[in-house]
C-alpha positions, 0 to 999 in steps of 0.5 A, a space after each residue: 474528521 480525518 480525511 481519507 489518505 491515499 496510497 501515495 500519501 501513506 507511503 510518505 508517511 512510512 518513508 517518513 517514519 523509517 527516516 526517524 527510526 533510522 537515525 537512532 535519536 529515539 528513546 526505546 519506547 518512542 522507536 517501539 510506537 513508531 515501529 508499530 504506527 509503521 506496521 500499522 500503515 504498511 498493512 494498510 498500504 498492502 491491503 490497498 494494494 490487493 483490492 487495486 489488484 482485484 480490481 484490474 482487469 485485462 480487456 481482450 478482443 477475441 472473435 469480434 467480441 470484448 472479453 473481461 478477463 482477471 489480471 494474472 501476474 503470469 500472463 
């Protein structure tokens, strides 16, 4: 059973996966299966990502009372 990786660990994944890309030493069909296993990841980092931002809220005190509030980029 594969255990559950994080953020942190699937981004040294990834950053691992362009380094070989990078250096050019694979065959064609090798680089597509890594494109691809890097796409793979890469969305799975995006959509850790969007249900951290959901999960983030702003807590203010307004009037003596604590009020939960979205987190907005804008504010």
């Amino acid at each position: 059973m594969k255990k559950e990786e994080n953020f942190e660990s699937k981004m040294e994944e990834l950053e691992k996966i362009v380094q070989e890309l990078e250096k050019g030493d694979l065959s064609l069909e090798d680089s597509v299966s890594k494109f691809e296993e890097g796409m793979k990841i890469s969305k799975e980092c995006n959509t850790l990502l969007n249900n951290v931002e959901k999960k983030i809220s702003i807590i203010l005190e307004k009037n003596g009372e604590i009020e939960e509030k979205d987190f907005s980029v804008d504010e």
